[in-house]
C-alpha positions in Angstrom: 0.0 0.0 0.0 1.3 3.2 -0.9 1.9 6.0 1.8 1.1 9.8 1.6 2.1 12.6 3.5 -0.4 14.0 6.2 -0.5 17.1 3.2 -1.4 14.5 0.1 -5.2 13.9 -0.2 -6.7 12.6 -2.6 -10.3 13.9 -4.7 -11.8 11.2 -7.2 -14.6 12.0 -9.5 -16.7 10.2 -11.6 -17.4 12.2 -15.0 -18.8 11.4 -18.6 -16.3 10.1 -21.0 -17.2 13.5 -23.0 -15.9 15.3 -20.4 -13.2 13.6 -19.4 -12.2 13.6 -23.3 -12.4 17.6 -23.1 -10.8 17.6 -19.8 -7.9 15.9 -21.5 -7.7 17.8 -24.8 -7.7 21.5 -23.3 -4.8 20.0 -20.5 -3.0 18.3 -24.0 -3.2 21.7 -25.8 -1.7 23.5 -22.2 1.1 21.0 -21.9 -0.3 20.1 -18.6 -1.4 16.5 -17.2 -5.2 15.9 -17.3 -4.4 16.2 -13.4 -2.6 19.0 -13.3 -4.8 21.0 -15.9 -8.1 20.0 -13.6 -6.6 21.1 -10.2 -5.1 24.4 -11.8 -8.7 24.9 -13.1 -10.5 24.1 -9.7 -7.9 26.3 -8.3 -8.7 29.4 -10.6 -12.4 28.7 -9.9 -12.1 28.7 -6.3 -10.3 31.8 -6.1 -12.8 33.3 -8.5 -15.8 32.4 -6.1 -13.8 33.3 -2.6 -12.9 36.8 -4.3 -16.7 37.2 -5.6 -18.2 36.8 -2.3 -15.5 37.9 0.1 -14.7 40.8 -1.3 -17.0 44.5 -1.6 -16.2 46.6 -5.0 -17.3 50.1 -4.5 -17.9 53.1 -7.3 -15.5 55.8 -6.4 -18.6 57.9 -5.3 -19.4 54.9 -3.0 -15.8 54.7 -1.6 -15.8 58.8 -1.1 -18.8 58.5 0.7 -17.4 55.5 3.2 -14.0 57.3 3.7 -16.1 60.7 4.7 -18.2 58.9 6.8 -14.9 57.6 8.5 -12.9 60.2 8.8 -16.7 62.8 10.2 -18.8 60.3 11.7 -22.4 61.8 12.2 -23.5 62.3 16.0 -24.7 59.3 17.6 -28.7 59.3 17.6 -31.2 58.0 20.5 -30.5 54.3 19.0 -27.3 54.3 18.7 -26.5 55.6 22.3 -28.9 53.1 23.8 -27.4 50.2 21.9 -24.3 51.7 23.1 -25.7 51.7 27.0 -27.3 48.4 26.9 -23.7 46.9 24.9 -21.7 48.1 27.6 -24.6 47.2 30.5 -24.3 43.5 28.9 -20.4 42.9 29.1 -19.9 45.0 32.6 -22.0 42.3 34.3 -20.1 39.5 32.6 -16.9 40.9 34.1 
């Protein structure tokens, strides 16, 4: 039986011939290994989705408006000082 390293893991996948055949021609035509070519691809997708939902893009009217905000917060209303009250009220008892 053939050992791995506690980092080697191993993904199988069952897939149409069709696929697999076009799997194998794009990774042909990039000089890559059909398993190469698919993790390379997996990787590029995954980065793709963590970037897409990790990550805010703001117009440069939006991003004026955030940094503004920032840098001249607006005075706290009733809410916000009683959230404020009942936040610090909550973690002085757990003290």
């Amino acid at each position: 039986m053939a050992s791995t390293t506690p980092n080697d893991t191993r993904v199988t996948a069952r897939l149409p011939a069709s696929v697999k055949d076009t799997l194998q021609k794009a990774a042909d035509l990039t000089g890559a290994t059909l398993n190469q070519f698919i993790i390379q691809a997996a990787i590029k997708e995954a980065q793709e989705v963590i970037n897409t939902e990790q990550l805010i893009h703001l117009s440069i009217q939006d991003a004026d408006r955030i940094f503004s905000l920032i840098e001249n917060p607006p005075t706290p209303n009733n809410h916000l000082k009683k959230a404020i009250e009942r936040h610090q009220a909550f973690f002085s008892e757990t003290d």
